[in-house]
C-alpha positions in Angstrom: 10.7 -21.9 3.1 7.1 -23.2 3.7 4.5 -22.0 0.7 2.5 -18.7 2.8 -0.5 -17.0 1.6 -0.8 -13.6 1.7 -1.6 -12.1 4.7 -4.6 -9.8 3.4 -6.0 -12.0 0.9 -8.3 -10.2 -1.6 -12.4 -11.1 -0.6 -12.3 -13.0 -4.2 -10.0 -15.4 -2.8 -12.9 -15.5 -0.3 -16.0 -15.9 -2.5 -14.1 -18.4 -4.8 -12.9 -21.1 -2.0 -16.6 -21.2 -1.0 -17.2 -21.9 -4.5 -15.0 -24.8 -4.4 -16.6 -28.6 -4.4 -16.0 -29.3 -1.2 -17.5 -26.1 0.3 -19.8 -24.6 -2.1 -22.7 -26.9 -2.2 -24.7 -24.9 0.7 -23.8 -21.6 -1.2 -24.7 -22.2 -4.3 -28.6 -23.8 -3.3 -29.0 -20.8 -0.9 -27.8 -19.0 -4.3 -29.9 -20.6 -6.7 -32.9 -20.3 -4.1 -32.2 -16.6 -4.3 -32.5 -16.4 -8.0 -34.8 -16.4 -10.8 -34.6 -19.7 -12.9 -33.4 -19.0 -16.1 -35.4 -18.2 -19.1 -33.3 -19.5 -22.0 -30.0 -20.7 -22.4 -27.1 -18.9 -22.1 -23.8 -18.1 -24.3 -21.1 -18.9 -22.1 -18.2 -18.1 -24.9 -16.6 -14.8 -23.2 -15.4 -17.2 -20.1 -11.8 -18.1 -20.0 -12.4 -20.3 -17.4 -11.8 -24.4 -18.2 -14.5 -26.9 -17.1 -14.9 -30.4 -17.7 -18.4 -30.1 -18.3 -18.9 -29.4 -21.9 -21.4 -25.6 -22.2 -23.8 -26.0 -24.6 -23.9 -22.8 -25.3 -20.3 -22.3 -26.4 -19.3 -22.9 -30.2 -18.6 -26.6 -30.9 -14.9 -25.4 -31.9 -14.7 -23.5 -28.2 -16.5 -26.2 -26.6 -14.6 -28.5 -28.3 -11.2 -26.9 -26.8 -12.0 -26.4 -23.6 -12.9 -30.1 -23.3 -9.5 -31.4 -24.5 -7.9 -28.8 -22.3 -9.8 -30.1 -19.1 -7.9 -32.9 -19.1 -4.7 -31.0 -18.2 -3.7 -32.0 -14.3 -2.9 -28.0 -14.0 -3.8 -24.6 -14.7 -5.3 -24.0 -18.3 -7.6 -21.4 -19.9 -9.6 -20.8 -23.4 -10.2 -17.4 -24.7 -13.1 -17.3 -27.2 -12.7 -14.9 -30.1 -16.3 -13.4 -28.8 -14.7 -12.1 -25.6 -13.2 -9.2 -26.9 -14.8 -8.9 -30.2 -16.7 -6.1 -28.7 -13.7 -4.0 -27.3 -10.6 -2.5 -29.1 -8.4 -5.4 -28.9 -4.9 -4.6 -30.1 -2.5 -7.2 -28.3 -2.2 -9.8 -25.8 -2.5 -7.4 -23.1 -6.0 -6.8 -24.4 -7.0 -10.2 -25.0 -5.7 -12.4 -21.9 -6.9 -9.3 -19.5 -9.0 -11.6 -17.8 -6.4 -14.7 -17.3 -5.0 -14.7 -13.9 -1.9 -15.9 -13.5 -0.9 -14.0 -16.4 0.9 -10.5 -16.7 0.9 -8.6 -19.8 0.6 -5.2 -19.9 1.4 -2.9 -23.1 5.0 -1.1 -23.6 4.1 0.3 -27.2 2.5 -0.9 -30.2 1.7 -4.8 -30.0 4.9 -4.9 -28.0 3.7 -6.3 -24.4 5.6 -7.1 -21.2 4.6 -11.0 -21.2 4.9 -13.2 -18.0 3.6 -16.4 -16.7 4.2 -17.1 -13.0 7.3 -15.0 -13.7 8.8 -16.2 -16.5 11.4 -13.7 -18.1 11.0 -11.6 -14.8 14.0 -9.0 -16.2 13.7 -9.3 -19.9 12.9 -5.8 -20.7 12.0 -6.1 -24.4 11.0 -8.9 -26.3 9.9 -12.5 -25.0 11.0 -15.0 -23.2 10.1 -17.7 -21.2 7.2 -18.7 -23.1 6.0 -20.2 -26.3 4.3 -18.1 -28.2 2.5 -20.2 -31.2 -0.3 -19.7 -33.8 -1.4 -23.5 -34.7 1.2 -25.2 -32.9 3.5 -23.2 -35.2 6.3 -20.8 -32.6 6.8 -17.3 -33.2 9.6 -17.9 -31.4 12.4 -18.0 -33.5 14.4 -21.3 -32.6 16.7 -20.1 -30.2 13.1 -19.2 -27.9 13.6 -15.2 -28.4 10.2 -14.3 -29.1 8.5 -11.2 -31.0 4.6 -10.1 -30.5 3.7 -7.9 -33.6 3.4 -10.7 -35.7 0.0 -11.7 -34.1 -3.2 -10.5 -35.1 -6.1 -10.6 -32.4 -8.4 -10.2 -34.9 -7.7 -13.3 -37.2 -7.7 -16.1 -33.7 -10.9 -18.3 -33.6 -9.8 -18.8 -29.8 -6.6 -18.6 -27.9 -5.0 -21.4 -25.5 -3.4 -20.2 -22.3 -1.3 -23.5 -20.7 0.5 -22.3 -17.8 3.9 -23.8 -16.9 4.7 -27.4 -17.1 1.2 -27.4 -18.5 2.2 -26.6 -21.6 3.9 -30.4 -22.5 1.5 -30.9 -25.4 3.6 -28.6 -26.9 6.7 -30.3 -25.7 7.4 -27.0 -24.1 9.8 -27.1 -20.7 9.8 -23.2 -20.3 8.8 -21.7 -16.8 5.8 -19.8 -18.4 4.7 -22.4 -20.7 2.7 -21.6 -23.8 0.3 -19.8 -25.4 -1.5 -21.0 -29.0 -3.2 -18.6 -31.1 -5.7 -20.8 -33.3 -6.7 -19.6 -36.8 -10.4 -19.2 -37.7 -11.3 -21.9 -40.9 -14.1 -21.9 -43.5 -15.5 -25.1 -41.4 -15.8 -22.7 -37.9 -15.7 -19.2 -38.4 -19.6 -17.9 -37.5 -20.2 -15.8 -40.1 -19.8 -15.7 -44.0 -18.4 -11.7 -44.3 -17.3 -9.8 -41.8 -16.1 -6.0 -42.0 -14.9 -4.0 -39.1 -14.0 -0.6 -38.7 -12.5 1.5 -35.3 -11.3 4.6 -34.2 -10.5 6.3 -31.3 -8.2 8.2 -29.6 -4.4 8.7 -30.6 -5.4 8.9 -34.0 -6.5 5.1 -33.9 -8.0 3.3 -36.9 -8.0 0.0 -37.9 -10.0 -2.2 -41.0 -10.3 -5.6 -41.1 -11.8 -7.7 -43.7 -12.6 -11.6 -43.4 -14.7 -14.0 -45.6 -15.2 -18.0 -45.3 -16.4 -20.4 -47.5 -16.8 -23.8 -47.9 -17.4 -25.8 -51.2 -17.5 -29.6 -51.1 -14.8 -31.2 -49.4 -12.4 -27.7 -49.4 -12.9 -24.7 -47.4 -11.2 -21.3 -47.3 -10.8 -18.3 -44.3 -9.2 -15.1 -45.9 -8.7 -12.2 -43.7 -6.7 -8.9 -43.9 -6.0 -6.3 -41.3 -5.0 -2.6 -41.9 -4.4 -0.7 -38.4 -2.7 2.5 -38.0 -2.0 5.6 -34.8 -0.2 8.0 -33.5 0.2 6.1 -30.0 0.1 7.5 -26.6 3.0 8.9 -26.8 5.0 10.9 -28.9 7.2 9.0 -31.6 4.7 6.3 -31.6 3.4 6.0 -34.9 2.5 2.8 -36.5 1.5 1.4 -39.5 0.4 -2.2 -40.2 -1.2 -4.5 -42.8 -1.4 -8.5 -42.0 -2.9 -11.0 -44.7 -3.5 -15.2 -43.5 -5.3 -17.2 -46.0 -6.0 -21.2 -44.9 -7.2 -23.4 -47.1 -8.1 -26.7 -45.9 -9.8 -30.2 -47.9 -11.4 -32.8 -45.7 -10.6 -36.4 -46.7 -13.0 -38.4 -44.6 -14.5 -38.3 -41.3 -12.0 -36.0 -39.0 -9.0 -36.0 -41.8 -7.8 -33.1 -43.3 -5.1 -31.5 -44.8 -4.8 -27.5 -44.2 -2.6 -24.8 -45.6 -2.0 -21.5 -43.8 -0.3 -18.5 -45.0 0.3 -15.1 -42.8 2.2 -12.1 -44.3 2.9 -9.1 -41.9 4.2 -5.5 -43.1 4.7 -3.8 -40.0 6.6 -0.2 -39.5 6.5 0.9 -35.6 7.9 3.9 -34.2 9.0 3.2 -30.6 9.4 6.1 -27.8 11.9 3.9 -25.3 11.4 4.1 -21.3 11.1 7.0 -19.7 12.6 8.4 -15.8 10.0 7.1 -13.7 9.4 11.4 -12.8 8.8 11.6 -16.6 6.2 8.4 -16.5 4.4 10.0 -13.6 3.8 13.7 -14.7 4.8 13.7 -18.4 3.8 10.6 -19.7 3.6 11.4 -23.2 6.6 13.0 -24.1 9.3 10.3 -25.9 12.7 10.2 -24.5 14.8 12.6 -26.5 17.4 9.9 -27.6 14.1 8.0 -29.6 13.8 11.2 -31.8 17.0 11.7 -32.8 18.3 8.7 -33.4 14.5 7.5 -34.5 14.0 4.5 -32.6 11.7 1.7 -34.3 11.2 -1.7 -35.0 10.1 -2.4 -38.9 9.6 -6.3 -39.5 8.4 -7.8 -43.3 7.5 -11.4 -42.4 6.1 -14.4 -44.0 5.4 -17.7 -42.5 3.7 -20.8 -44.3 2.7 -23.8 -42.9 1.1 -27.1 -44.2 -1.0 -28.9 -41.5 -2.9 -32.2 -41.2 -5.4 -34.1 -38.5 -6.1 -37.4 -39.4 -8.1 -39.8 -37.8 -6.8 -43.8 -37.7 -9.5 -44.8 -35.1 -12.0 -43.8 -32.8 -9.4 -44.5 -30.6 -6.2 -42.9 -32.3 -5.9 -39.5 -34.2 -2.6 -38.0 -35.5 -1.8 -33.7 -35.7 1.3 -32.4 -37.4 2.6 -30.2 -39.8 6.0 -28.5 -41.4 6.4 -24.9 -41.8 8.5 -22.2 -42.4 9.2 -18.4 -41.5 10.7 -15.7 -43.1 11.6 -12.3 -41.4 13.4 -8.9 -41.5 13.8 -6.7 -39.1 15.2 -3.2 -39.4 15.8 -2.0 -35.7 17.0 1.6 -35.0 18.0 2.0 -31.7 21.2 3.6 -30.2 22.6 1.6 -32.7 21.1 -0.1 -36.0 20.2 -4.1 -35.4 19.6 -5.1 -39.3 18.6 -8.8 -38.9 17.2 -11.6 -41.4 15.6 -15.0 -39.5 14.6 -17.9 -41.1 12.6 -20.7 -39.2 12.1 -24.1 -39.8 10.4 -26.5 -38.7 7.9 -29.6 -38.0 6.1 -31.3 -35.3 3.8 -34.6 -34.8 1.5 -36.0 -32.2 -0.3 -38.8 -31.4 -3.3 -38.9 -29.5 -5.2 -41.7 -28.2 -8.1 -43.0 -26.3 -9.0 -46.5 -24.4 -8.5 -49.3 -21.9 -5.1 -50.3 -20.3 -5.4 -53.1 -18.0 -9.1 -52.8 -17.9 -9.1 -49.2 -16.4 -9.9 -46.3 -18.8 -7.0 -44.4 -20.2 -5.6 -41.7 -22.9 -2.3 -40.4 -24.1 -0.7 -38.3 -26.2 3.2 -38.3 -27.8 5.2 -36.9 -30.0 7.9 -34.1 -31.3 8.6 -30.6 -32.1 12.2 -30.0 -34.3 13.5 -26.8 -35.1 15.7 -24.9 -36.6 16.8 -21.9 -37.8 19.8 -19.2 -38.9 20.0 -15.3 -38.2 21.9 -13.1 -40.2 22.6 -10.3 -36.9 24.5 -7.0 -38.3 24.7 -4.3 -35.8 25.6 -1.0 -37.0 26.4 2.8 -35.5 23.0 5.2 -35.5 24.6 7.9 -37.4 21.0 9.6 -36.5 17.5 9.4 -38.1 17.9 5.6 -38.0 20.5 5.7 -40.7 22.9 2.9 -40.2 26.9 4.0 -40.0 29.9 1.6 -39.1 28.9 -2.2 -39.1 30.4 -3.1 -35.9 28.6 -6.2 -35.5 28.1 -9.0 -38.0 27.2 -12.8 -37.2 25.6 -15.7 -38.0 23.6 -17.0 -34.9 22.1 -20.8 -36.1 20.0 -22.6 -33.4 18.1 -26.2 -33.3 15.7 -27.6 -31.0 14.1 -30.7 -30.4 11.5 -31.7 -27.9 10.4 -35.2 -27.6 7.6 -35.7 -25.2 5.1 -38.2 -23.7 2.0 -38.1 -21.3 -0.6 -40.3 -20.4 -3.9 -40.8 -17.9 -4.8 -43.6 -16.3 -8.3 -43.7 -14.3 -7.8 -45.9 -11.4 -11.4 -45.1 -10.4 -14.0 -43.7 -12.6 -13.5 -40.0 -11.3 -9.6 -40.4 -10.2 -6.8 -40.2 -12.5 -3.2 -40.7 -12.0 -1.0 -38.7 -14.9 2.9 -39.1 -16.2 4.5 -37.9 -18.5 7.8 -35.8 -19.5 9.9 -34.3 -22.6 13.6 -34.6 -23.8 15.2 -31.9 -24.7 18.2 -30.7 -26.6 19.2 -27.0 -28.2 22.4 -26.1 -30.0 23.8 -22.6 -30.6 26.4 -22.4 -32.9 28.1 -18.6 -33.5 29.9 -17.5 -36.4 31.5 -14.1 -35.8 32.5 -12.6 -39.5 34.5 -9.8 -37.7 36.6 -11.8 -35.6 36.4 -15.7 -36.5 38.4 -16.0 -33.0 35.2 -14.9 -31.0 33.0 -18.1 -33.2 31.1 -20.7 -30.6 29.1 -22.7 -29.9 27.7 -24.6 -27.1 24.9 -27.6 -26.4 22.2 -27.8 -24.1 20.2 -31.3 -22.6 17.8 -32.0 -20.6 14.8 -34.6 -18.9 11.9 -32.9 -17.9 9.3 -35.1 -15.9 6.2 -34.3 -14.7 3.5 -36.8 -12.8 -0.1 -35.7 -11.1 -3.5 -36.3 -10.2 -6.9 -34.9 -11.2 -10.3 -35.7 -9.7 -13.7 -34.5 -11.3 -17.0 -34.9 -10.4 -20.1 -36.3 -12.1 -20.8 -32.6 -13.6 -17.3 -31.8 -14.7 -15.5 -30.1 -11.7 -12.2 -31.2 -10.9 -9.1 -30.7 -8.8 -5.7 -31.4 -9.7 -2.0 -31.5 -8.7 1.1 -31.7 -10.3 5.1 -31.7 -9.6 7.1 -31.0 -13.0 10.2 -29.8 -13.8 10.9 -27.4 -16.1 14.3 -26.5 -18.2 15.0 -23.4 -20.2 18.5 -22.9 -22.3 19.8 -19.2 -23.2 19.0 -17.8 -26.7 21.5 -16.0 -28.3 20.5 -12.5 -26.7 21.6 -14.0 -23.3 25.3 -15.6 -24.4 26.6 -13.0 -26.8 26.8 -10.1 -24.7 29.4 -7.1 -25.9 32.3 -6.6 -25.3 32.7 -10.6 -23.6 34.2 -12.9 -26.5 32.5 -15.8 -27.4 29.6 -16.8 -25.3 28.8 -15.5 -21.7 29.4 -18.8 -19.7 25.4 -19.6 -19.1 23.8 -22.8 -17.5 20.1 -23.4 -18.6 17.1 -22.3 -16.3 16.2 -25.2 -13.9 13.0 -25.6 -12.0 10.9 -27.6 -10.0 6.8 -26.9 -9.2 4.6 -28.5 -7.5 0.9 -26.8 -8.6 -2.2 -27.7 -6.8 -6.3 -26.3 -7.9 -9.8 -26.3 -8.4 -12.0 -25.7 -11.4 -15.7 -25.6 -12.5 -19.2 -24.5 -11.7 -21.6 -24.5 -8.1 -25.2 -23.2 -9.1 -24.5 -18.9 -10.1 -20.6 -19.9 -9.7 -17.7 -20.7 -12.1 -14.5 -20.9 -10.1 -10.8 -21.6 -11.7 -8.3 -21.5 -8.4 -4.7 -22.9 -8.4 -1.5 -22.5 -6.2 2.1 -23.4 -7.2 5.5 -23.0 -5.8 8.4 -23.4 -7.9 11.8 -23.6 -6.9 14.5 -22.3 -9.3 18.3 -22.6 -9.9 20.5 -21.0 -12.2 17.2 -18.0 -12.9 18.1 -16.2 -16.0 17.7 -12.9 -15.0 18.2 -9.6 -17.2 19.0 -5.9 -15.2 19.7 -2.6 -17.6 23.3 -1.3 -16.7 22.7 1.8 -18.4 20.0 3.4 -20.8 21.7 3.3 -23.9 23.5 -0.4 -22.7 21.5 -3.7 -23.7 20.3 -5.5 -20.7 22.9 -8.5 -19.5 22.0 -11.8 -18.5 23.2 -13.7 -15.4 22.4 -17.1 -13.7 20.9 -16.3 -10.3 21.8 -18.7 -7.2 18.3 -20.5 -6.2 15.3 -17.8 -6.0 11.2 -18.9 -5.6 8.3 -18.0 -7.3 5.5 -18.9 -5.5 1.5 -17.6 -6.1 -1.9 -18.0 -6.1 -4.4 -17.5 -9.6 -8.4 -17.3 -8.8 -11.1 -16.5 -11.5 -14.3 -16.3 -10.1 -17.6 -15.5 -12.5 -20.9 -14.9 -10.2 -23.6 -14.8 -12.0 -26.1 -12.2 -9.9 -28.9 -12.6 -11.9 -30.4 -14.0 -15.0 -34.4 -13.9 -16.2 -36.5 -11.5 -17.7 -34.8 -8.2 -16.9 -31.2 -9.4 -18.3 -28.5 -11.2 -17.1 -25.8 -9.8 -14.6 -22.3 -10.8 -14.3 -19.5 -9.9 -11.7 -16.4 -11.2 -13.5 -12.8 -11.4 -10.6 -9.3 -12.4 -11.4 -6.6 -12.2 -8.9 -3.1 -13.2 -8.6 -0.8 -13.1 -5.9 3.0 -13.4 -7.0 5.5 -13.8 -4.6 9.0 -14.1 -6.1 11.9 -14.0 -4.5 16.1 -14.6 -4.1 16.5 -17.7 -1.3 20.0 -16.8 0.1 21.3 -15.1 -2.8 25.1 -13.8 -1.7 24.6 -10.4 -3.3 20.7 -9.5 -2.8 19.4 -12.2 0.6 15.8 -12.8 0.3 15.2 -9.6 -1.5 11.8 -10.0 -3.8 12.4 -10.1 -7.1 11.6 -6.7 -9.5 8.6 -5.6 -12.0 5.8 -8.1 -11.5 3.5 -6.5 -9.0 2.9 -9.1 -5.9 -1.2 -8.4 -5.9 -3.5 -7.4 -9.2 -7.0 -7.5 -9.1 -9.5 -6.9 -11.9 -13.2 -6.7 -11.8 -16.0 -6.5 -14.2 -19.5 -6.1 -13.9 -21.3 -6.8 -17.1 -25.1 -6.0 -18.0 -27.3 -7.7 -21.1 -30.1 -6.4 -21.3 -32.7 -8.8 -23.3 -33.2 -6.4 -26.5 -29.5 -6.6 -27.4 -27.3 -4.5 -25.8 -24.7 -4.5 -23.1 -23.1 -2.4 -20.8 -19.5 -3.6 -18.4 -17.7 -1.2 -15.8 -14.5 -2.8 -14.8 -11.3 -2.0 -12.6 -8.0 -2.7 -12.3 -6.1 -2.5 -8.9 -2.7 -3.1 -8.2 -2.4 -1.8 -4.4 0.7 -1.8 -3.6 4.1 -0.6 -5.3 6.2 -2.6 -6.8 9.9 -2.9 -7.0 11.8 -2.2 -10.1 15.8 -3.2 -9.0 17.2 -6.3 -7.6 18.5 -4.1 -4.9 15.0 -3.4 -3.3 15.7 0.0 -3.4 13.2 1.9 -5.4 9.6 1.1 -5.9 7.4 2.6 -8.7 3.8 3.3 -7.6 0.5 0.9 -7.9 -2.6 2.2 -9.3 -6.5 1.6 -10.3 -7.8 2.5 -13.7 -11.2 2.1 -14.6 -12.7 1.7 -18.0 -16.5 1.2 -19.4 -17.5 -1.2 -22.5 -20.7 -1.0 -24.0 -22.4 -2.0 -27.3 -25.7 -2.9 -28.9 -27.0 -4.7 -31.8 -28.5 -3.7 -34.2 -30.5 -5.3 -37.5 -28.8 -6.5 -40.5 -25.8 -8.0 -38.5 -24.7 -4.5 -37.5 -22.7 -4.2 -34.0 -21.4 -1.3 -32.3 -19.6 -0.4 -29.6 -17.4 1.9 -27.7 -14.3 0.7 -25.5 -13.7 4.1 -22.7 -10.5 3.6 -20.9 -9.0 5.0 -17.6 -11.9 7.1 -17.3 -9.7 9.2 -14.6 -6.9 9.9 -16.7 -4.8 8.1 -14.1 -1.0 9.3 -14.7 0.9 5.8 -14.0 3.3 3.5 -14.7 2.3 0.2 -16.2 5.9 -1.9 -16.1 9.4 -1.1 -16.2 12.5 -3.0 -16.8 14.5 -4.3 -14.2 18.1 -2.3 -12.8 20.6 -3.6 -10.8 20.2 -0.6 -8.1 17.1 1.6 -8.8 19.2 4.9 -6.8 21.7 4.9 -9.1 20.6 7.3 -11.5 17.3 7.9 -13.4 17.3 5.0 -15.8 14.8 5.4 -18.4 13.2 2.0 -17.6 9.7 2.9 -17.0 7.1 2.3 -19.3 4.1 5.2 -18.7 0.2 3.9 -18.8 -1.8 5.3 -21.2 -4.3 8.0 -20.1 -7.9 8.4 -20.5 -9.0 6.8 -24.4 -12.1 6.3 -26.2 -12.3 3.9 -29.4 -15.2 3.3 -30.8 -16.5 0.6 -33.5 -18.7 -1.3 -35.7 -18.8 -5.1 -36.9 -21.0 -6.2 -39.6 -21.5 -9.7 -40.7 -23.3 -11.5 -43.4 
């Protein structure tokens, strides 16, 4: 099947291809011409958007990142710190809002529905599909089953988005790619002090403390964060209290060595899916099963890891670190999972800059390894959360290792030809202390190349292509699968895409476009059989995801009277079975084909600011493999303003679905949506106001 746009593109598809080097010089003069020249520079730190061109006007650590990431031949993104640090930011569905390409939208708590490009399409709790990391460090635990709660908006300097096969430096093959959450330091955080109160609605309120410091060759970041609520809905409450300290010493020019500790005490109550009748007219009520058996998820974590840069050369710099993670979870769900994970790990890489053959050239190698053990009991809810019969007691130990390579070679001054790839190998080894006949354990290998092509003009805009393949083994909450013995017979994820775009900045534009088509075999795909029945997991025959991802910041005007800024993401994802035996071409469930989101941000010269924005997803979107039932789209708009004010004082006020707009944000996928009323549907939260104050010193 031949790669089709939509038929009714969105008009930002529109604005942004005319912003595009090859067509938006003529814009962008007549543009210009129409605008006043600019008065001072500009802070450029809330864009996500990746330029080669370095902004002035972002922080050199930003600045810095956004550079290195340029160089990808794919679709990348930086998220500043200073793009939310004016709004209630709780998860990753508050912080990569503006990221197209990417869905995340809240199910309770911290606890998103992540995808990239439509990785983990059907996983209906928990993560997969992409690496989650905090300094190169995964959350992941080693067999790639990912959490969320462990991250902390609030303590990131700036978060990398590397979509798909994009996400090598990492040595990641996944569909979705990666996502790095970097720690603030003593050397780049922008203040000395920093205390920050909010409150809102749901009974909301969170604290968060932070000091840096610097003293000769050492320097120290310390941050804490208490949050608490009530939640939307009912049987929502939380309670959490996060602690990282880094402590780095410099040992020359560009060589350190850096030590980072996070602790996390977390206690969330959680109120499960709900009919999708429920989600629509009673969205708040919890599903009666979550009360009396008291669904949550309680995790005690800490993770430590020791981290160096060090630079040989001007020409050849080395990254790497050890770490490990220590976690418990106490689960209560229709039954009890008590689990206890410990992570290990390391990782090196190699970076370097020069000549090969004359032409200009730079590279980058190296290796993740880890590994890991899970003590999984599984026990009857007797009710309240209290565990009864153990009915489930193994020992689930995983490894990984990624070996990967990539390298540019500038043929021309502007045109670069890229290669690259990563090895792969993960083990899963079972041992079942119920019934030793039901141990297993199975090995998984892999070659994962990737080649491209990037282009960039003399003021940093570029386009790129790439083909890479992409390989993605089960974890263990794919093969062991109750009542099957052993492991569920599963091949690993396979997938080919071919990605081509455009990024950078005409006169009042910045523009960030790509388009990809992947084609997939063996899809790991998860449906619900029944509400109170954990999700299976099958291989799917061959299936295609296919979409396009356009930012596009306008700048409308800029001088004396303030600046104006129309901020546009849209992505269009068309996924799909290709002949499947059971289900045709039927499109695959949950992520919704278009989503649009708008902003239109004010700042006014004396200090304060003032940003309606929407979100529009127009049509429904189907929630069962069968393409039977559809759950409704929807727009909810929101207002964020702030001022501020003397002494290093900031305020603000984050107002959200200002129409109380009853709707349902994601849903877990069925097998056939008319079979019954699953409680799969995860209700939007209604109108909220949160309201805050940052003050630094």
């Amino acid at each position: 099947m031949s790669f089709t746009p939509p038929a009714a593109p969105c008009a930002l598809l529109a604005a942004a291809s005319l912003a595009a080097p090859a067509h938006a010089h003529a814009l962008a003069q007549a543009s210009a011409q129409a605008l006043p020249p600019a008065a001072s520079p500009v802070a450029e730190v809330d864009s996500v958007i990746v330029t080669g061109a370095r902004n002035p006007d972002d922080p050199a650590v930003v600045a810095e990142a956004r550079d290195r990431l340029s160089r990808t031949p794919g679709a990348v993104a930086v998220v500043a710190a200073e793009s939310y640090e004016d709004r209630y930011a709780l998860a990753l569905s508050d912080t990569l809002r503006s990221v197209p390409g990417v869905f995340a939208q809240r199910r309770w708590g911290e606890e998103v529905r992540l995808s990239i490009r439509g990785s983990g399409i059907g996983q209906s709790v928990h993560l997969r599909g992409v690496l989650l990391a905090q300094d190169g460090v995964p959350i992941n635990a080693a067999d790639g089953f990912g959490e969320f709660q462990e991250l902390d908006p609030l303590i990131a300097r700036y978060t990398e988005v590397y979509k798909g096969g994009n996400a090598l430096r990492f040595g990641g093959a996944a569909l979705g790619g990666a996502i790095n959450v970097v720690t603030p330091t003593g050397l780049n955080t922008p203040y000395d002090n920093l205390l920050r109160f909010e409150a809102g609605s749901f009974e909301t309120r969170r604290l968060h403390a932070a000091s840096a410091r610097r003293h000769g060759d050492w320097d120290l970041y310390a941050a804490g964060t208490w949050s608490g609520g009530d939640g939307f809905r009912d049987h929502q409450e939380a309670d959490g209290k996060r602690l990282t300290v880094s402590v780095g010493r410099q040992l020359g020019q560009d060589r350190e060595v850096r030590l980072i500790v996070q602790g996390n005490a977390l206690d969330q109550d959680l109120s499960a899916g709900a009919t999708q009748k429920d989600a629509l007219t009673n969205p708040r009520a919890a599903t009666p099963g979550a009360v009396s058996f008291n669904y949550g998820r309680n995790v005690d974590s800490l993770r430590t890891t020791l981290q160096t840069r060090w630079r040989f050369s001007d020409s050849l710099v080395f990254e790497g670190g050890i770490y490990g993670s220590d976690r418990d979870l106490y689960h209560p769900v229709p039954v009890v999972v008590d689990n206890h994970y410990r992570t290990y790990g390391g990782f090196g890489r190699f970076d370097w800059n020069g000549r090969l053959m004359g032409l200009r050239a730079d590279a980058f190698a190296g290796a993740y390894y880890r590994t890991g053990d899970t003590d999984a009991r599984v026990f009857t809810n007797i009710g309240g959360g209290q565990r009864g019969f153990r009915i489930g007691d193994t020992l689930q130990q995983a490894s990984g290792l990624d070996v990967f390579a990539e390298g540019r070679l500038f043929v021309t001054d502007r045109f670069a030809v890229i290669g690259g790839g990563s090895w792969g190998r993960a083990g899963r080894d079972l041992d079942n202390h119920l019934n030793p006949a039901n141990d297993a354990d199975t090995t998984y290998d892999w070659f994962a190349p990737r080649i491209g092509l990037l282009w960039e003009d003399d003021n940093g805009s570029q386009v790129y292509a790439n083909l890479t393949r992409s390989v993605e083994p089960p974890s263990f909450y794919d093969l062991v699968q109750s009542p099957v013995p052993q492991f569920v017979p599963l091949d690993e994820q396979k997938a080919w895409t071919a990605e081509i775009g455009a990024r950078g900045r005409r006169g009042p534009f910045r523009y960030d476009i790509s388009a990809y088509r992947a084609a997939l075999k063996g899809e790991l795909l998860n449906y619900v059989v029944t509400a109170d029945i954990p999700a299976a997991t099958f291989n799917a025959g061959d299936t295609v995801h296919q979409g396009i991802e356009a930012g596009l910041d306008w700048r409308l005007m800029e001088g004396g009277p303030g600046r104006l800024t129309l901020r546009q993401t849209y992505t269009w994802s068309d996924f799909f079975f290709d002949g499947d035996p059971v289900y045709g071409d039927n499109r695959l469930p949950i992520i919704p084909e278009h989503a649009y989101r708008a902003e239109l941000k004010y700042d006014h010269p004396a200090g304060w600011f003032v940003a309606p924005a929407v979100e529009w997803v127009p049509r429904d979107i189907h929630v069962d493999y069968a393409n039977t039932v559809k759950y409704p789209g929807y727009a909810t708009l929101s207002l964020n303003a702030g001022i501020d004010l003397p002494r290093g004082v900031t305020v603000f006020a984050d107002l959200r679905n200002l129409t109380n707009e009853k709707y349902i944000s994601n849903a877990g996928a069925v097998v056939d949506g008319v079979t019954g009323a699953q409680d799969v549907y995860q209700p939007g939260e209604g109108r909220a106001a949160f309201v805050g104050m940052r003050v630094t010193w």
